[in-house]
MARLUM-213986 format. One record per atom (N, C-alpha, C): x, y, z; atom name; residue number from 1. Coordinates in steps of 0.1 Angstrom, whole numbers, plus 5000, padded with zeros to 4 digits. Example, Ala and Ser with C-alpha at 12.3 -4.5 7.8 and 13.67 -1.06 7.14 Angstrom:
<atoms>
+------+------+------+----+-----+
:   px :   py :   pz :  a :   k :
+------+------+------+----+-----+
: 5132 : 4943 : 5078 :  N :   1 :
: 5123 : 4955 : 5078 : CA :   1 :
: 5132 : 4967 : 5078 :  C :   1 :
: 5128 : 4978 : 5071 :  N :   2 :
: 5137 : 4989 : 5071 : CA :   2 :
: 5129 : 5000 : 5079 :  C :   2 :
+------+------+------+----+-----+
</atoms>
This chain:
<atoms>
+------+------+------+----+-----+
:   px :   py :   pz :  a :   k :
+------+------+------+----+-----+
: 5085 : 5005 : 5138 :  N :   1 :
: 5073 : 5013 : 5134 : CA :   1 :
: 5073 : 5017 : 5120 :  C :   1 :
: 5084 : 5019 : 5115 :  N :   2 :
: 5087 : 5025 : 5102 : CA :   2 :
: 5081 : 5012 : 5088 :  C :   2 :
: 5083 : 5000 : 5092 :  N :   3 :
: 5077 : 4989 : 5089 : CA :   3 :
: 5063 : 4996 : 5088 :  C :   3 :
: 5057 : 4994 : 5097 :  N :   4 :
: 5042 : 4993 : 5099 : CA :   4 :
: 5038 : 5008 : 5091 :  C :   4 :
: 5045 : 5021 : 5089 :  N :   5 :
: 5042 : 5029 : 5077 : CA :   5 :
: 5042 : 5026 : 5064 :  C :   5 :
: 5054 : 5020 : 5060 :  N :   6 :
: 5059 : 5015 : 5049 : CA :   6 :
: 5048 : 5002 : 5041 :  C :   6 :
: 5041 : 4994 : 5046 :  N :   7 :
: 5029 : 4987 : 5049 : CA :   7 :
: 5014 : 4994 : 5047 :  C :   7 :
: 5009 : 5002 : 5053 :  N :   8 :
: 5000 : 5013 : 5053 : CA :   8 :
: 5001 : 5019 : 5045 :  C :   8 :
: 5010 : 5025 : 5038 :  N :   9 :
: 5007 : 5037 : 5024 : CA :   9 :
: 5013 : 5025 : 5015 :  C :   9 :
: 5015 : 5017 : 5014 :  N :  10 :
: 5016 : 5011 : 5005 : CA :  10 :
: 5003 : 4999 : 4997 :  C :  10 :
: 5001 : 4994 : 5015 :  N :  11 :
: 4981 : 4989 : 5010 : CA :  11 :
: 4975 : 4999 : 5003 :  C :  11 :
: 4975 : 5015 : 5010 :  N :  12 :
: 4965 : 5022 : 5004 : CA :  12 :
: 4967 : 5031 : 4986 :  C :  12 :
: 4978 : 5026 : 4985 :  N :  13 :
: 4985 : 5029 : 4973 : CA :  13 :
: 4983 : 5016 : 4964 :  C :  13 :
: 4984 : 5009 : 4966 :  N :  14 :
: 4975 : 4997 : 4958 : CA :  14 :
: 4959 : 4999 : 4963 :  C :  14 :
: 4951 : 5000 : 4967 :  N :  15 :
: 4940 : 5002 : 4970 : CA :  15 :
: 4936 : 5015 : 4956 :  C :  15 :
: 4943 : 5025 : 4956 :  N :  16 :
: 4935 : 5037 : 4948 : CA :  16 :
: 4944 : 5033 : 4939 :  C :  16 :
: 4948 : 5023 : 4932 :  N :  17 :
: 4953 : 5019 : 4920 : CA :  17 :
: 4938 : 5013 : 4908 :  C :  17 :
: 4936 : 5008 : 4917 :  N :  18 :
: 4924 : 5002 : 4912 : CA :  18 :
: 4912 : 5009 : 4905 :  C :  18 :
: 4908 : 5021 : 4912 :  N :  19 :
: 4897 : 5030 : 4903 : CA :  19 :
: 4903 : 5032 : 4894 :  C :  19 :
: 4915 : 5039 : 4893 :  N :  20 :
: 4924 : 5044 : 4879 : CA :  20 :
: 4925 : 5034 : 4871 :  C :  20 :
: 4929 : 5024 : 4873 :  N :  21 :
: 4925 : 5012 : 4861 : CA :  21 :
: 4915 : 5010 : 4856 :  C :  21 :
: 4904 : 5011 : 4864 :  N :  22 :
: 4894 : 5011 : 4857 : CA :  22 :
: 4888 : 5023 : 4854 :  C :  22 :
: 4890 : 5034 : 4854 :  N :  23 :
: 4888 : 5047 : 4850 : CA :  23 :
: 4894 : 5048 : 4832 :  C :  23 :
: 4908 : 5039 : 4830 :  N :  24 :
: 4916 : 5042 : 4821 : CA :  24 :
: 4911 : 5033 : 4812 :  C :  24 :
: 4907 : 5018 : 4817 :  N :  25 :
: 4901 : 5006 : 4809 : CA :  25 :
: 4890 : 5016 : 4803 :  C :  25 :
: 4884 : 5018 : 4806 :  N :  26 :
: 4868 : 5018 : 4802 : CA :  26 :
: 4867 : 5034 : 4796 :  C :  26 :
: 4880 : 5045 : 4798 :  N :  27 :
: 4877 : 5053 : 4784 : CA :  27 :
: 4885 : 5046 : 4773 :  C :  27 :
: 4891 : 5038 : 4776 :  N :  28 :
: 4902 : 5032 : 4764 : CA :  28 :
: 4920 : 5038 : 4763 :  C :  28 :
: 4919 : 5045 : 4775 :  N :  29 :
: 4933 : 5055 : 4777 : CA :  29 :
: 4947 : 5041 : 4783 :  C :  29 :
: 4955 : 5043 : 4783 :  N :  30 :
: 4965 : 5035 : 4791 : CA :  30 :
: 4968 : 5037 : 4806 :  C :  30 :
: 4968 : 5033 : 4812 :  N :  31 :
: 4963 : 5031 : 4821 : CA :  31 :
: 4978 : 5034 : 4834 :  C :  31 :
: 4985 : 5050 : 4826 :  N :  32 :
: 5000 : 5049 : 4833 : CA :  32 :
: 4999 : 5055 : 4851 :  C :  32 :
: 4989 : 5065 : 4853 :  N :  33 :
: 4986 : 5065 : 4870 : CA :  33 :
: 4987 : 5052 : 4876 :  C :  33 :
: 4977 : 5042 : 4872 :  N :  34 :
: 4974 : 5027 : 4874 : CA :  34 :
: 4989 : 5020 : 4881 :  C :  34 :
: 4996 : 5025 : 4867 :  N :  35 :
: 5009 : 5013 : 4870 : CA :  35 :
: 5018 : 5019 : 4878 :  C :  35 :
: 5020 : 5035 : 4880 :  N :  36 :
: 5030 : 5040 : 4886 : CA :  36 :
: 5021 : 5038 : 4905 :  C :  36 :
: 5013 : 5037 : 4904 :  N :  37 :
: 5004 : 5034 : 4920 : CA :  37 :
: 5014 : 5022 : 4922 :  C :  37 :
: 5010 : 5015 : 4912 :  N :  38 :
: 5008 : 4998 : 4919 : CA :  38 :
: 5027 : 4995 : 4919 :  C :  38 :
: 5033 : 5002 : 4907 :  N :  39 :
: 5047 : 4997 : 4913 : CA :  39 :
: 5050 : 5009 : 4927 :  C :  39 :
: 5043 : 5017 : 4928 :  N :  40 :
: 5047 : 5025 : 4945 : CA :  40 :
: 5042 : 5014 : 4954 :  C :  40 :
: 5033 : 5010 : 4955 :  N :  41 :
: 5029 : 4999 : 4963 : CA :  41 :
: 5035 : 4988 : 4966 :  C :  41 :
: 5037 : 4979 : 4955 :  N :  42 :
: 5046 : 4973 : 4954 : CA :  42 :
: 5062 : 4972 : 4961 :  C :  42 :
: 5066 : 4984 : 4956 :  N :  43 :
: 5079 : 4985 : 4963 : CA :  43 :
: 5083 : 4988 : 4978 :  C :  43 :
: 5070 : 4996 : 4984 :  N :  44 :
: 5068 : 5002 : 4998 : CA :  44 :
: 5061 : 4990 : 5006 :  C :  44 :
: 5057 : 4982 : 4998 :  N :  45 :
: 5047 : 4966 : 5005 : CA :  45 :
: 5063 : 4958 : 5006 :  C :  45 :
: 5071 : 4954 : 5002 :  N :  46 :
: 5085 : 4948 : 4996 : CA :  46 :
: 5094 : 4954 : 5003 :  C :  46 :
: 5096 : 4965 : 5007 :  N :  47 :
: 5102 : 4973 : 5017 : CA :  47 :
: 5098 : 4967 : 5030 :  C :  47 :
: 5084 : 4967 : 5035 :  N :  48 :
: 5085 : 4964 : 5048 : CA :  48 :
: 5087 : 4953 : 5050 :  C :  48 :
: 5083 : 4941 : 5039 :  N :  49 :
: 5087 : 4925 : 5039 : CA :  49 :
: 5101 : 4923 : 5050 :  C :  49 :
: 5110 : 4932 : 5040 :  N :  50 :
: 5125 : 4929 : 5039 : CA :  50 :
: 5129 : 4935 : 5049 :  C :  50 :
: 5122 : 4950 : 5057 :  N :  51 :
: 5132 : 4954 : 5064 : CA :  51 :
: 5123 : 4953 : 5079 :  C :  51 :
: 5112 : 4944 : 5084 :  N :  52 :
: 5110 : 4933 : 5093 : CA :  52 :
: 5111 : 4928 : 5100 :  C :  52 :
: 5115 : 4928 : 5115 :  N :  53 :
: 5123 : 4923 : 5121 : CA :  53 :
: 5113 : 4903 : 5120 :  C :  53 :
: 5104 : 4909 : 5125 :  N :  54 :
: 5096 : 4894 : 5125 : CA :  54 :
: 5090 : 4895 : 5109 :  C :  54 :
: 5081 : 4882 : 5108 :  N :  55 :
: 5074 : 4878 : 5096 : CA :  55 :
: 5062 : 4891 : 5096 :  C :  55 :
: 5062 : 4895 : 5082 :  N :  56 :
: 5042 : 4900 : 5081 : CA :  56 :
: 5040 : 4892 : 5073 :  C :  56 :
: 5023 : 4886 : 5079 :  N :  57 :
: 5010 : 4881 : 5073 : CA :  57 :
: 5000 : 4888 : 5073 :  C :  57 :
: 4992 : 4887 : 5065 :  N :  58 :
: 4978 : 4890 : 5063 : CA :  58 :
: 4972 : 4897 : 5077 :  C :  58 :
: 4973 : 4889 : 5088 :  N :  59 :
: 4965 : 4895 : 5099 : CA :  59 :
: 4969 : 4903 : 5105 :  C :  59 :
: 4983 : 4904 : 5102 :  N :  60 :
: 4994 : 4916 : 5106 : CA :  60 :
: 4990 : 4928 : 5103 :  C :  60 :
: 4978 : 4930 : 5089 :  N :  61 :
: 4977 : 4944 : 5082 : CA :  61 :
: 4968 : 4957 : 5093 :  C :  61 :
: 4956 : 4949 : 5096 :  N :  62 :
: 4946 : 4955 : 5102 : CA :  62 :
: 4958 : 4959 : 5118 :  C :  62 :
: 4962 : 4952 : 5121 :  N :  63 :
: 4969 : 4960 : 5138 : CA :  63 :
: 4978 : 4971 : 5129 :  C :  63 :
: 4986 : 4969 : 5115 :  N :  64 :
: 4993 : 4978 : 5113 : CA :  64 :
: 4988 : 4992 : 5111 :  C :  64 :
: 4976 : 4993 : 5107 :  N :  65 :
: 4968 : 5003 : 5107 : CA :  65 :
: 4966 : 5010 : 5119 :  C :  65 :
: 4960 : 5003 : 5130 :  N :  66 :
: 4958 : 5007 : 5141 : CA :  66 :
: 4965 : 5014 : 5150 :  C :  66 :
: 4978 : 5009 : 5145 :  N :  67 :
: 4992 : 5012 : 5156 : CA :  67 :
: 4995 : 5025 : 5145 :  C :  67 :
: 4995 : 5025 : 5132 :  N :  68 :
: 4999 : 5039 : 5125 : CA :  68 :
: 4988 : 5048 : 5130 :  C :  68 :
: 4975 : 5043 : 5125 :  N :  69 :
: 4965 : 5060 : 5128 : CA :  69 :
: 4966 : 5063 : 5144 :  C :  69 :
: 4967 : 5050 : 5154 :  N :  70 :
: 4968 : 5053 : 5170 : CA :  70 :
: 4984 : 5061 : 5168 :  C :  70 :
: 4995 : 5058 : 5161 :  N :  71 :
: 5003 : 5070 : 5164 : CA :  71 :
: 4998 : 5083 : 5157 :  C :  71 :
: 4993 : 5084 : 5149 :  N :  72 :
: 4989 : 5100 : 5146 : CA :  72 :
: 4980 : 5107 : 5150 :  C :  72 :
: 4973 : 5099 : 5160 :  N :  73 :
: 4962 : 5105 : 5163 : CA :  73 :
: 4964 : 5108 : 5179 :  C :  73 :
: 4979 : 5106 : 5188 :  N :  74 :
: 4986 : 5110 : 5196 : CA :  74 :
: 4991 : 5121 : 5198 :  C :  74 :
+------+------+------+----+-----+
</atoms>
C-alpha cells in the first residue's frame, strides 16, 4: 500500500509542477518551485517503481488513486 502512496503524491506533485512553470516562464523568473516539484515527483514516482512487488503501468495509476482515497476515506 505504501507503493500505491508513494505513486499518488508523487503524480500529484508532478501535476502542480506544471502551473509553476508556467507561472515562472511567462513572468521571466526561474522557474526553482517548478524543479524542486518535479524532482519530488520524480523521486517518489521512482520510489514506488523500485519498491513494487509486481510491475506498475499506466493503468495501474487510476486504481492507485482509488485504493489511496478508499483508504482515507475509511
Amino acid at each position: 500500500m505504501s507503493t500505491d502512496i508513494y505513486l499518488v503524491v508523487g503524480t500529484i506533485c508532478g501535476v502542480l509542477a506544471f502551473p509553476s512553470l508556467l507561472g515562472a516562464y511567462s513572468e521571466g523568473r526561474p522557474p526553482r518551485a517548478a524543479a524542486i516539484l518535479i524532482l519530488i515527483a520524480g523521486g517518489l514516482i521512482v520510489l514506488a517503481l523500485y519498491q513494487s512487488p509486481q510491475s506498475i503501468s499506466l493503468e495501474d495509476i487510476p486504481n492507485a488513486f482509488v485504493r489511496v482515497f478508499s483508504r482515507l476515506l475509511s
